[in-house]
VOLUMMI-738671 format. One line per 5 residues: number of its first residue (from 1); for each residue x, y, z of N, C-alpha, C. Coordinates in Angstrom, 2 decimals, decimal comma, padded with zeros to 5 digits. Atoms other than C-alpha are relative to their C-alpha. Example, Ala and Ser with C-alpha at 12.3 -4.5 7.8 and 13.67 -1.06 7.14 Angstrom:
REM VOLUMMI-738671
1) 000,89 -001,19 000,00 012,30 -004,50 007,80 000,90 001,20 000,00; -000,82 -001,19 -000,06 013,67 -001,06 007,14 -000,77 001,09 000,73
//
This chain:
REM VOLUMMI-738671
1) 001,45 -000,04 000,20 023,94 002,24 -005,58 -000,67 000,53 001,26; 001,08 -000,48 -000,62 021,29 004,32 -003,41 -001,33 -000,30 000,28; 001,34 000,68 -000,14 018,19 002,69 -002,45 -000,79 000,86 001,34; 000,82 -000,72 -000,94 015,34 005,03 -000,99 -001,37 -000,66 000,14; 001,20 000,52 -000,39 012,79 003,48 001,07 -000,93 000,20 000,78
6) 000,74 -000,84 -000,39 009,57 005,17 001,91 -001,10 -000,75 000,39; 000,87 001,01 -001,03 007,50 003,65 004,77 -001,00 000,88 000,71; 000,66 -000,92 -000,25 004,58 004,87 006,57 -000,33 -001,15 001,36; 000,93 000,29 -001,63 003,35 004,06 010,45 -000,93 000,01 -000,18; 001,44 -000,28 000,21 000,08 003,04 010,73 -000,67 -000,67 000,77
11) 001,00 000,85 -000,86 -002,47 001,72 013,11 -000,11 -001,61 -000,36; 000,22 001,27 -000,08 -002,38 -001,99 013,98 -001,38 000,17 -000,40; 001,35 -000,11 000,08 -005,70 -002,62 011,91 -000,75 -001,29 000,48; 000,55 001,21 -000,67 -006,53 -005,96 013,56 -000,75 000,61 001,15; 000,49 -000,60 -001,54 -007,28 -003,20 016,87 -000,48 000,95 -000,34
16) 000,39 -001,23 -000,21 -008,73 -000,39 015,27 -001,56 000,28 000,22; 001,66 -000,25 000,06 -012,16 000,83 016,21 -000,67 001,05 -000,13; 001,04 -001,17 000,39 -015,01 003,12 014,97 -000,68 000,32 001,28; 000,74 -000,92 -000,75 -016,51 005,86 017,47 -001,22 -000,05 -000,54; 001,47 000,72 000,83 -019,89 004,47 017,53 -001,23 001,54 -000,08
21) 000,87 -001,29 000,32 -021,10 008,32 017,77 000,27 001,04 -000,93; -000,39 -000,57 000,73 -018,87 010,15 015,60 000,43 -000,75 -001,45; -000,54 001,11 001,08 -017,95 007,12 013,17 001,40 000,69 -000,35; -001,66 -000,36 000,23 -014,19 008,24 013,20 000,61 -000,79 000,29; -001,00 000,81 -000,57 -011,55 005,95 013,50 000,59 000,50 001,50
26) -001,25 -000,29 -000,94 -009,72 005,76 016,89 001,12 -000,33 000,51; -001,29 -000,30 000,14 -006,80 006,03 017,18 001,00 -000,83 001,42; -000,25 000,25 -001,46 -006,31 005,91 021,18 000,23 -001,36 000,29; 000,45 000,80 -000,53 -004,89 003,30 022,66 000,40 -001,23 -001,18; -000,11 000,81 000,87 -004,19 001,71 019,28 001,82 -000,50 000,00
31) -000,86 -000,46 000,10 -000,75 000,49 018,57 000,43 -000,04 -001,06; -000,82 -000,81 001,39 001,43 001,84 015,76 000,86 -001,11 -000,80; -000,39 001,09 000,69 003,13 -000,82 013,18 000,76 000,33 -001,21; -000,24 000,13 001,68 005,29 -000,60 010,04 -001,08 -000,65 -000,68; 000,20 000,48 001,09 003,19 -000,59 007,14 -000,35 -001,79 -000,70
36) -000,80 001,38 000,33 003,03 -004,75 006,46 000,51 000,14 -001,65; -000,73 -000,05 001,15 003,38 -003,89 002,72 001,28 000,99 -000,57; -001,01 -000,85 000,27 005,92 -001,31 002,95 000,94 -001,41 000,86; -000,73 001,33 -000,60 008,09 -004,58 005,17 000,38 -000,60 -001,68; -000,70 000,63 001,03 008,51 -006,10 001,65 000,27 000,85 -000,80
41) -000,86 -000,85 000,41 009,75 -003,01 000,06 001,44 000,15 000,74; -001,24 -000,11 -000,39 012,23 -002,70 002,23 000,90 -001,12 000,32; -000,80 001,44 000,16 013,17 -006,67 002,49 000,88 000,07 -001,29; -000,29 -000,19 001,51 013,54 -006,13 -001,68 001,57 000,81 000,34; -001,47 -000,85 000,63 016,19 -003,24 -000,96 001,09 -000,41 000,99
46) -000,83 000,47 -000,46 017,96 -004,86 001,69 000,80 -001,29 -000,76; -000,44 000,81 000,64 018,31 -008,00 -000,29 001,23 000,59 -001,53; -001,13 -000,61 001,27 020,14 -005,71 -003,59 001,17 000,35 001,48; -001,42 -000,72 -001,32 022,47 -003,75 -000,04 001,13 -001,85 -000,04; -000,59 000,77 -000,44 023,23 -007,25 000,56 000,68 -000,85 -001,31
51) -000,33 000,21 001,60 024,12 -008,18 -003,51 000,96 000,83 -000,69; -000,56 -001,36 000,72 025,59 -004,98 -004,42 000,79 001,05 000,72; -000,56 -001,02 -000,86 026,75 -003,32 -001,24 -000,59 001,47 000,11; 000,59 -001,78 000,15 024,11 -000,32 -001,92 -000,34 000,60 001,46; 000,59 -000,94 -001,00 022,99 002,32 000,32 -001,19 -000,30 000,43
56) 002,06 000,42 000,18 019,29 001,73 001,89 -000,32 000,96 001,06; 000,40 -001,19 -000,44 017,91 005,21 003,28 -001,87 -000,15 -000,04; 001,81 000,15 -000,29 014,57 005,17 005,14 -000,63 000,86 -000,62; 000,61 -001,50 000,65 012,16 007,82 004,14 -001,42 -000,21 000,63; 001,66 -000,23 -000,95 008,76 008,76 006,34 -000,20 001,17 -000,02
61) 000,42 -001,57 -000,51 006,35 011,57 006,67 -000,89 -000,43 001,12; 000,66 000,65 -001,80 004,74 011,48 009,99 000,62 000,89 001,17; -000,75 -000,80 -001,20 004,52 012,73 013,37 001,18 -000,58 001,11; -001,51 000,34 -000,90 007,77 012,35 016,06 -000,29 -001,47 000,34; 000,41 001,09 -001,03 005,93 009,48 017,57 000,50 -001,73 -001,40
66) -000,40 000,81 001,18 007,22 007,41 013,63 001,25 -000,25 000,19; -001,47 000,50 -000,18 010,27 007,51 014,90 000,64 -001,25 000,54; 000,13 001,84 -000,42 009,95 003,76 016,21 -000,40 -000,94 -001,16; 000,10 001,14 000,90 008,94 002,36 013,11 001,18 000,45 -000,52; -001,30 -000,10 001,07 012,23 004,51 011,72 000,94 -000,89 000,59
71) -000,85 000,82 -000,23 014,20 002,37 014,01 000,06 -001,32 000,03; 000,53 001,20 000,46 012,35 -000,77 013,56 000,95 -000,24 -001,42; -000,91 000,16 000,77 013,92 -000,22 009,94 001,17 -000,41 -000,35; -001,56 -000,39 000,05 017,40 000,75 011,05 000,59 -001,46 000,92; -000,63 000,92 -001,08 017,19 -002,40 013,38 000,36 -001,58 -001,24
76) -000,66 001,09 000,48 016,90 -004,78 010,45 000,67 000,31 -001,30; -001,51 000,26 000,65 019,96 -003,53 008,35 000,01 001,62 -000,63; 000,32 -001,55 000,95 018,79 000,13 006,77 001,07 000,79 000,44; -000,64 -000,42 -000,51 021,54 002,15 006,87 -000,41 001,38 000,79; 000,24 -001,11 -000,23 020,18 005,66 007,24 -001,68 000,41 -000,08
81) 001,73 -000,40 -000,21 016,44 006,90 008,54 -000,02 001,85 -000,14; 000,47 -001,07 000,12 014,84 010,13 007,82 -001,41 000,80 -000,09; 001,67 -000,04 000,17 011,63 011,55 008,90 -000,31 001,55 -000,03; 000,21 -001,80 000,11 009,99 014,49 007,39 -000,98 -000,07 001,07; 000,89 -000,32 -001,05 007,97 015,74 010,14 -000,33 001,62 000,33
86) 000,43 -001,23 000,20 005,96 019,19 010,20 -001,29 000,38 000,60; 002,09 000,10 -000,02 002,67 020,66 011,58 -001,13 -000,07 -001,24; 001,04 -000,21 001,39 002,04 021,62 008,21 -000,22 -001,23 -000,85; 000,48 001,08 000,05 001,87 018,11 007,28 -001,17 -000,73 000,35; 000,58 000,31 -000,27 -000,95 017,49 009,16 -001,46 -000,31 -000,99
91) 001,33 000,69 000,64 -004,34 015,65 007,57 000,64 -000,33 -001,31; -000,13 000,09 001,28 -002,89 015,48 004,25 -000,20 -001,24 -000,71; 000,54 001,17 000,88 -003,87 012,91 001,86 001,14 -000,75 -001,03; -000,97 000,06 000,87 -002,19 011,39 -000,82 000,90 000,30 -001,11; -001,12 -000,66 000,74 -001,32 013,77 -002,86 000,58 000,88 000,97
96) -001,40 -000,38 -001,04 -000,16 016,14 -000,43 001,28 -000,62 000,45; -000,70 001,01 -000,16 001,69 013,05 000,31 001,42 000,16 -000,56; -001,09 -000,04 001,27 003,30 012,74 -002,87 000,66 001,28 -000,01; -001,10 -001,01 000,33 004,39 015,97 -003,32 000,55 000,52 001,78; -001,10 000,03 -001,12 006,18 016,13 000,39 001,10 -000,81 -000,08
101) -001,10 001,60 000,36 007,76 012,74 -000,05 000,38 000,46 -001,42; -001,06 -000,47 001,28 008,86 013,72 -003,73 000,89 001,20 000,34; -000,99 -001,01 -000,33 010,49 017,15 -002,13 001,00 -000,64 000,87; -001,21 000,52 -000,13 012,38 014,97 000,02 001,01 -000,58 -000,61; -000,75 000,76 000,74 013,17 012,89 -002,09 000,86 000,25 -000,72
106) -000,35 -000,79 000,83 014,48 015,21 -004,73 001,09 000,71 001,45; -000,51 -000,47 -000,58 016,57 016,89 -001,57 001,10 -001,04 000,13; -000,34 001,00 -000,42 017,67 013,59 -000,79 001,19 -000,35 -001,13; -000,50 000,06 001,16 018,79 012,91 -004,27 001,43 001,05 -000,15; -001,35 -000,34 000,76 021,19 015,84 -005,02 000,83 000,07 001,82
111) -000,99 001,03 -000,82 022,98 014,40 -001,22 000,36 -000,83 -000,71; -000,50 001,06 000,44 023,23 011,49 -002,84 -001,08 -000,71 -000,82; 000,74 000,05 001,25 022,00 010,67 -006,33 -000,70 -001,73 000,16; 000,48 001,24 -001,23 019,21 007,84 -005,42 -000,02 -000,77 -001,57; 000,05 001,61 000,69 018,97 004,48 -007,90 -001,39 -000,11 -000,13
116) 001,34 000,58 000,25 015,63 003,35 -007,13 -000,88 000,01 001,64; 001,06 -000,15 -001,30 012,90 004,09 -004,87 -001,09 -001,21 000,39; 001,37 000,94 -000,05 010,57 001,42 -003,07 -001,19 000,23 000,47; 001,09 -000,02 -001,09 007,54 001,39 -001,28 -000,86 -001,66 -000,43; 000,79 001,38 000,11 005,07 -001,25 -000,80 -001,31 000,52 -000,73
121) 000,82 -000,21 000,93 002,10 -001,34 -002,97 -001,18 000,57 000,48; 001,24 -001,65 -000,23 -000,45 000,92 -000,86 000,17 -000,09 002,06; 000,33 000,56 -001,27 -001,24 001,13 002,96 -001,03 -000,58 000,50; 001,15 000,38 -000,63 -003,35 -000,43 005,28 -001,03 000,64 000,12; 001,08 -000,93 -000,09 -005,16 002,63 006,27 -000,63 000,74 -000,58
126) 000,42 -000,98 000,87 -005,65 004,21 003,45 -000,55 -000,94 -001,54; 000,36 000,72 001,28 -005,66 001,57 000,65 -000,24 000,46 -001,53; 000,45 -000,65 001,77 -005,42 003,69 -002,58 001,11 -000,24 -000,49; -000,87 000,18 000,56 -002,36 002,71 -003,59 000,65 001,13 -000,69; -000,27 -001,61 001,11 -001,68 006,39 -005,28 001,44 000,66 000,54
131) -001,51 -000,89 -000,63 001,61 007,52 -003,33 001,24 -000,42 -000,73; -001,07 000,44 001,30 003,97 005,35 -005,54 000,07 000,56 -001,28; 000,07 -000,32 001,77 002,68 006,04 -008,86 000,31 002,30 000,21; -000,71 -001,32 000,78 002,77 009,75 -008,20 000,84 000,32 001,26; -001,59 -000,23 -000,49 006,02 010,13 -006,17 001,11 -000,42 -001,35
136) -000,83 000,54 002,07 007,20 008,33 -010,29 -000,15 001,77 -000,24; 000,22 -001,28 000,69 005,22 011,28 -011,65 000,71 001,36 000,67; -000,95 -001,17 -000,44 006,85 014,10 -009,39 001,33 -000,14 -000,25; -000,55 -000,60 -000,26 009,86 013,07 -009,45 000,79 -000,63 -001,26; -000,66 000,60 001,85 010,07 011,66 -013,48 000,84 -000,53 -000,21
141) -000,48 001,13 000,01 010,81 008,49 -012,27 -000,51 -001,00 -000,87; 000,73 001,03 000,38 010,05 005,55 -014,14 -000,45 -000,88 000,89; 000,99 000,55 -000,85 006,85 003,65 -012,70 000,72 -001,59 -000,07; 000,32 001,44 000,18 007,04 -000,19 -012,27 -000,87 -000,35 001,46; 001,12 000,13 -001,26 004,03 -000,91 -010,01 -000,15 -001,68 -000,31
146) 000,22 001,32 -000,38 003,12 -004,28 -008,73 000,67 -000,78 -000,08; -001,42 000,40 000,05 006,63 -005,73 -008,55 -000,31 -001,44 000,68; -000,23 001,31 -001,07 006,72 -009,67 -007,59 001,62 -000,46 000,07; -001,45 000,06 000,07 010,38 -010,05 -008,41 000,71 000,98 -000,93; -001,13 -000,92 000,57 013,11 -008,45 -009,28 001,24 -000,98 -000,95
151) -000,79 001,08 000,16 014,93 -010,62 -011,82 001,71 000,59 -000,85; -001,38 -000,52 000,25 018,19 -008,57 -012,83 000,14 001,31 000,25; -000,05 -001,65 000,05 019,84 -005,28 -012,25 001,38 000,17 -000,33; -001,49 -000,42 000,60 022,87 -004,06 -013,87 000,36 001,24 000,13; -000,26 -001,36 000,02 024,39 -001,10 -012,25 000,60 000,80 -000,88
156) -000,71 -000,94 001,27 026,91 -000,33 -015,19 -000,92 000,64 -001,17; 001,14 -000,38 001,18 024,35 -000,26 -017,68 -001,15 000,67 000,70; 001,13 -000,84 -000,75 021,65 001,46 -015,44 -001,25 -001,07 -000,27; 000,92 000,43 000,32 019,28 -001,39 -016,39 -000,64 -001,10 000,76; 000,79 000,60 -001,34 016,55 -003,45 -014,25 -000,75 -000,70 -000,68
161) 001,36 000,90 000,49 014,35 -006,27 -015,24 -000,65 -000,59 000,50; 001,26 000,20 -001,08 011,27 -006,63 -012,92 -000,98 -000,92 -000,35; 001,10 000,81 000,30 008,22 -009,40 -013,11 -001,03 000,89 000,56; 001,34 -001,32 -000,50 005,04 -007,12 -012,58 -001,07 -001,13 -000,04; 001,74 000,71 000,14 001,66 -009,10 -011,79 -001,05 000,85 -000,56
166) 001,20 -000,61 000,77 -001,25 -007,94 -014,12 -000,89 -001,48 -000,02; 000,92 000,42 -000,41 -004,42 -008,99 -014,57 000,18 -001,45 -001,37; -000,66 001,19 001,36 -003,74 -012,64 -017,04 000,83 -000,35 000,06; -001,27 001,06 000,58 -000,44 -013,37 -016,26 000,85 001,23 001,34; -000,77 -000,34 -000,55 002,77 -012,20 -015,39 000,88 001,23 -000,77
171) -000,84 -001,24 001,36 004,83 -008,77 -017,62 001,31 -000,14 000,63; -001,57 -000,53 -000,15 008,31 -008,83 -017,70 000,83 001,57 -000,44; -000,32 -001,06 -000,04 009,43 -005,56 -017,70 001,05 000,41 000,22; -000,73 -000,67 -000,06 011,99 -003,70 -018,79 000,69 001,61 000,34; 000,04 -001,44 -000,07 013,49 -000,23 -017,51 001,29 000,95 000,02
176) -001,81 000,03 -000,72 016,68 001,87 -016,77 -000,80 000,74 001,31; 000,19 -000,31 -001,06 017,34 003,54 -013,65 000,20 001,59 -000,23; 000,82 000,61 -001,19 016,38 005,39 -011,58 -001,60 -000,22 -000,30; 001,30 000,55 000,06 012,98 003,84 -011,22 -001,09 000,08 001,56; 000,67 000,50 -000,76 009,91 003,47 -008,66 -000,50 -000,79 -000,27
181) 000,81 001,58 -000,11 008,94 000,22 -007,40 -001,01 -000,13 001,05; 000,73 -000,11 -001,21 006,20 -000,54 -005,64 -000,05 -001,66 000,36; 000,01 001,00 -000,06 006,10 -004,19 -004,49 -001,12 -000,82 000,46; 001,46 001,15 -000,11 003,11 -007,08 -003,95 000,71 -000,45 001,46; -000,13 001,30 -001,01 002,90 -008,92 -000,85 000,30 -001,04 000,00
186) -000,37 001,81 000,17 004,32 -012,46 -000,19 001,19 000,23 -001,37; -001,09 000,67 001,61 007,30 -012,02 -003,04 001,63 000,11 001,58; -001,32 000,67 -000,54 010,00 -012,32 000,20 -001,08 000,09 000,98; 000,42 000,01 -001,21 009,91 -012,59 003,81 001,00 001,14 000,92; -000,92 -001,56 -001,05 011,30 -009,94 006,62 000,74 -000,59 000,52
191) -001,02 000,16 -001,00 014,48 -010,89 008,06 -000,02 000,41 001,26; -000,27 -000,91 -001,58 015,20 -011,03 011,59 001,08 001,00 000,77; -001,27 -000,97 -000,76 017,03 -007,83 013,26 000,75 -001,11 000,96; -001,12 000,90 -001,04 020,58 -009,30 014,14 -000,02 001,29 001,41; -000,50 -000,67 -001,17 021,71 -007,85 017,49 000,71 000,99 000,11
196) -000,45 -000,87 000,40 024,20 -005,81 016,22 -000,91 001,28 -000,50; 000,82 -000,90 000,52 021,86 -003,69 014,04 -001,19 000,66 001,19; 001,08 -000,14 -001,11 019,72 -003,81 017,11 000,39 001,27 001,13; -000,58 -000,89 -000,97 021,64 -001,96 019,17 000,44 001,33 -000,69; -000,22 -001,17 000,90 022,83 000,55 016,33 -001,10 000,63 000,21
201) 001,20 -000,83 000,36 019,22 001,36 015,80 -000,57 000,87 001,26; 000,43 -000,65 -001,23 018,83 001,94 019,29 000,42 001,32 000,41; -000,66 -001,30 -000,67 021,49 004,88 019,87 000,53 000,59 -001,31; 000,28 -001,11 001,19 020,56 006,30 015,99 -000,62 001,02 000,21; 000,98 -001,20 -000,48 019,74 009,61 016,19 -000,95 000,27 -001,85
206) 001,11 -000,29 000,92 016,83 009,76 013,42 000,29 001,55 -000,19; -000,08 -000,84 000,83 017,27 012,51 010,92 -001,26 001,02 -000,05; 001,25 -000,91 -000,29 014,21 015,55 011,59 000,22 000,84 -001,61; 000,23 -001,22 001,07 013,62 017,27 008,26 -001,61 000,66 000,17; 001,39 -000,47 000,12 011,06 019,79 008,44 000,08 000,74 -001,34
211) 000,22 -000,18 001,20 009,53 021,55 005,37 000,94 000,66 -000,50; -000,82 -001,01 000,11 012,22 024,25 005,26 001,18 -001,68 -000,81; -000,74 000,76 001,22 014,64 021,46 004,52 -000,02 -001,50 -000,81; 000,11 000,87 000,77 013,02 019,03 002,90 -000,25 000,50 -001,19; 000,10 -000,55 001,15 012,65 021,61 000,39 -001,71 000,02 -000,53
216) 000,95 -000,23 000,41 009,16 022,29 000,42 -000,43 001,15 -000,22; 000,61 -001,40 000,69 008,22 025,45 -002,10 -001,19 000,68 000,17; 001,33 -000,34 -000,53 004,75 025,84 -001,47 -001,14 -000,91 000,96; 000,50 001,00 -001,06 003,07 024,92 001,85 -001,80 -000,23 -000,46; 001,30 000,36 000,35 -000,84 025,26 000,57 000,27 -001,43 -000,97
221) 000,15 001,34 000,43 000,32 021,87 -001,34 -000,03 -001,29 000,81; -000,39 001,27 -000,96 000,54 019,74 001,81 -000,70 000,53 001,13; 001,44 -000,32 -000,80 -001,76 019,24 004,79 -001,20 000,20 -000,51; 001,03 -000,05 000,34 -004,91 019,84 004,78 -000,60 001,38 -001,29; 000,49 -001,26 000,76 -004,52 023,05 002,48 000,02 -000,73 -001,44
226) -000,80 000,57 001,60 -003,06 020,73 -000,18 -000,61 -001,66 -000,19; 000,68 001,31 -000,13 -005,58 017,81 000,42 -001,60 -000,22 -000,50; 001,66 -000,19 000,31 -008,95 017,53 -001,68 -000,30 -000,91 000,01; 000,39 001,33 -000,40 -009,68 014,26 -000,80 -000,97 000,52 001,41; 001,31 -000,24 -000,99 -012,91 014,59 001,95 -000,61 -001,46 000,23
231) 001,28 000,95 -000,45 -014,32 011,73 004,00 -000,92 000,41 000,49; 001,34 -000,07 -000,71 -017,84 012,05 004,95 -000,26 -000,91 000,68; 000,32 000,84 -001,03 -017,76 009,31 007,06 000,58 -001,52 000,58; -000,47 000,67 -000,17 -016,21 006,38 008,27 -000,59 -001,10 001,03; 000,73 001,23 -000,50 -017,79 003,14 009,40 -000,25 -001,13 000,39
236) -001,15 001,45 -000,07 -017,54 -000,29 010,80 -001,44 -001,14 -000,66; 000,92 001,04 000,63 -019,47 -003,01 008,85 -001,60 -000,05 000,75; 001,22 000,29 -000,86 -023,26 -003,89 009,96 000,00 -001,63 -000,05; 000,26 001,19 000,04 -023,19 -007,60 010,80 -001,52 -000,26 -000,69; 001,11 000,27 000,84 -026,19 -009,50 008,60 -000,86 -000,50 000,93
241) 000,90 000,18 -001,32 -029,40 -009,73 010,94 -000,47 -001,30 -000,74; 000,50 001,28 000,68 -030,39 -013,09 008,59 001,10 -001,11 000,01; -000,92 001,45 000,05 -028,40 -016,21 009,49 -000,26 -000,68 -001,17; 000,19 000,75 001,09 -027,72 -018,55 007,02 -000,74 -001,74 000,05; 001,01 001,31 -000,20 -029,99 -021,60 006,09 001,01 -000,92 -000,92
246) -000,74 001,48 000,17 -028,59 -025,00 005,32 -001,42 -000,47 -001,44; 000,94 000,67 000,75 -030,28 -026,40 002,15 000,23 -001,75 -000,31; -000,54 001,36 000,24 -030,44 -030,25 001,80 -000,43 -000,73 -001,27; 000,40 000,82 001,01 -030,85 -033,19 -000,47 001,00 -001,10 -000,08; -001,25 001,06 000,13 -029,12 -036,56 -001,26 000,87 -000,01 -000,67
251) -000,96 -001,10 000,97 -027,65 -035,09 -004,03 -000,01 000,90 -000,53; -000,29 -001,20 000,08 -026,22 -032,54 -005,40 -000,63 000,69 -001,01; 001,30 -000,36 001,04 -028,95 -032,06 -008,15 -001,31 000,47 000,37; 000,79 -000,04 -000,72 -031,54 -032,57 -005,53 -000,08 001,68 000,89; 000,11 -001,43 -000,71 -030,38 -029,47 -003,53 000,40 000,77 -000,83
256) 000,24 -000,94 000,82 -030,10 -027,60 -006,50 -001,21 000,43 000,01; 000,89 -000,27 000,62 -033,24 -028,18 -007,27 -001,26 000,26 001,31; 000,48 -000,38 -001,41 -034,53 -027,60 -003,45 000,28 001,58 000,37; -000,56 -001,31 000,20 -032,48 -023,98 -004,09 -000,98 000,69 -000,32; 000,31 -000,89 000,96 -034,12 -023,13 -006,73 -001,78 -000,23 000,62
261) 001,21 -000,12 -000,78 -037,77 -024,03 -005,06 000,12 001,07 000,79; 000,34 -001,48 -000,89 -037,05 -021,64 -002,10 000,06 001,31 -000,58; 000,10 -001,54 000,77 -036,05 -018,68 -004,36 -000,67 000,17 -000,37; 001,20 -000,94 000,37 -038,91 -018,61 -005,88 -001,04 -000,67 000,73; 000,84 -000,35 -001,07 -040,80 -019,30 -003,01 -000,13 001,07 000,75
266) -000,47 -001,28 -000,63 -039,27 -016,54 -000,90 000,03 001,12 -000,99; 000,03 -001,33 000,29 -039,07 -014,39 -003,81 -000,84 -000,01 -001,56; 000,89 000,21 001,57 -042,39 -014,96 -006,70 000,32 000,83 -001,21; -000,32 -000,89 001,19 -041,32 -011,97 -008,80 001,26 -000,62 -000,73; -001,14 000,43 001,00 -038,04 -013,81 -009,82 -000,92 -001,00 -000,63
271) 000,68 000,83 000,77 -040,55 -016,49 -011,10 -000,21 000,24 -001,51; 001,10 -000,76 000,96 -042,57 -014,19 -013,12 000,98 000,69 -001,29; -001,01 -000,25 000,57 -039,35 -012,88 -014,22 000,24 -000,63 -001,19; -000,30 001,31 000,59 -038,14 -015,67 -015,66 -000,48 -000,25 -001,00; 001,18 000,38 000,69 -041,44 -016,82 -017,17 000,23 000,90 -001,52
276) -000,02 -000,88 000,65 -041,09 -013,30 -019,00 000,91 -000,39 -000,88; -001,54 -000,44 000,97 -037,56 -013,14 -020,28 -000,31 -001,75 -001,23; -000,35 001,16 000,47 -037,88 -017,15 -021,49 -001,43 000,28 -001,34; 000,29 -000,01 001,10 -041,15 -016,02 -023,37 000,60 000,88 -000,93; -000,35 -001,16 000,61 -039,25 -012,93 -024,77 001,22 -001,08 -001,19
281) -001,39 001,02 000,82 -036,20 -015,38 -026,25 -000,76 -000,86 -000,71; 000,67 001,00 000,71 -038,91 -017,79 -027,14 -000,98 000,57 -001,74; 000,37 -000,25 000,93 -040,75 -015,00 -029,49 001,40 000,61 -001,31; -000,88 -000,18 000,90 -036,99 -014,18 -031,06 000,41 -001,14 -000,75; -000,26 001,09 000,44 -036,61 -017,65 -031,85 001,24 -000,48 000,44
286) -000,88 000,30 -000,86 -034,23 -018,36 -029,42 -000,35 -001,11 000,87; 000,53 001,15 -000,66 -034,33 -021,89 -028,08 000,10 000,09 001,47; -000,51 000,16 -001,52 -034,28 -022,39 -024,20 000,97 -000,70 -000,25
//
């Protein structure tokens, strides 16, 4: 079994800060982090390596400087890292994304025919979640998005039966392979790099694919040529210039009803409001 796992570097966002003249993120100065939800994609495929004896092959696009989260990877058990890295990569969004990371992937593949792809269910910095679902669609994988467990996999039979969180419950889901998974937060925890692996990762020489052989056909699809996504601006919250007021009463009826005094003290038109809508229900014959 082949397990490809596609991680992305990204600004510690606990430290990042807005350029209070240009409103741009900066960058400077920041430091660089695996992904935290790509960490439980790749816990997921270490846990099958360690079930099944599979393969678990990093996968990054990014500049040289990613090559520390590729060994971060390789330190806790991954066998093999690989980072596409290109100028023409530069700005690209998430589809550009997708279709770079699906040309590797697909390169990657006829090396060695892959099983099942993970990632974690979006990034920090970007938060659209869109690089899973279409890295499925490029590379006519079957989707299973929002993965909390993984509750069977049967390599003879090619078949996988995943718990997906939706909105009501829980879907059990059936699929064969190969498949993309994208995984939820909190369904394991990150093992600690043994010592061994530690030292492997250290004197790994990380894998450089640039577009040539990651098999990328047309470069206007990646970077900024291949990116129609446009921010106009980027911003850091405005703290609320109105502190909050404490309302009292002995009970909890009382400061309801001390609530509902200030609102329509502070604001008479919701009164009038009110007044309105209750005669409007009152001429449909609609009881209060």
């Amino acid at each position: 079994m082949h397990i490809a796992v596609c991680i992305k570097q990204v600004p510690d966002s606990a430290q990042i800060r807005v350029h209070p003249v240009t409103n741009t993120i900066m960058r400077q100065g920041v430091p660089a982090i695996i992904n935290p939800f790509d960490l439980f994609a790749l816990e997921e495929a270490l846990c099958l390596k360690d079930r099944f004896g599979a393969r678990v092959t990093v996968l990054s696009m990014g500049p040289l400087q990613a090559e520390e989260a590729m060994k971060k990877a390789l330190s806790f058990g991954a066998d093999e890292a690989i980072l596409v890295t290109d100028k023409v990569f530069a700005g690209a969004d998430t589809l550009a994304t997708s279709y770079a990371l699906a040309a590797a992937l697909r390169r990657l593949n006829e090396i060695d025919p892959i099983d099942i792809v993970f990632t974690g269910k979006q990034t920090i910095d970007g938060d659209t979640a869109q690089v899973g679902p279409g890295l499925a669609i490029r590379l006519g994988f079957q989707l299973l998005s929002y993965v909390s467990s993984i509750e069977r996999i049967d390599p003879e039979t090619r078949e996988i039966i995943v718990h997906r969180r939706a909105e009501g419950g829980v879907q059990v889901l059936s699929s064969r392979l190969p498949c993309v998974i994208t995984m939820l937060e909190g369904t394991n925890e990150m093992r600690f790099a043994s010592m061994p692996d530690m030292f492997r990762a250290a004197r790994f020489e990380v894998k450089y694919w640039n577009r040539d052989v990651a098999g990328i056909e047309d470069v206007k699809q990646v970077g900024l040529k291949g990116s129609p996504t446009v921010v106009n601006k980027v911003y850091a919250p405005r703290p609320k210039e109105v502190k909050a007021q404490f309302i009292t009463g002995e009970t909890p009826g009382r400061q309801a009803d001390a609530l509902v005094a200030k609102l329509f003290a502070d604001h008479p038109e919701v009164a009038s409001d009110l007044v309105s809508h209750l005669a409007l229900l009152a001429g449909k014959g609609v009881s209060k």
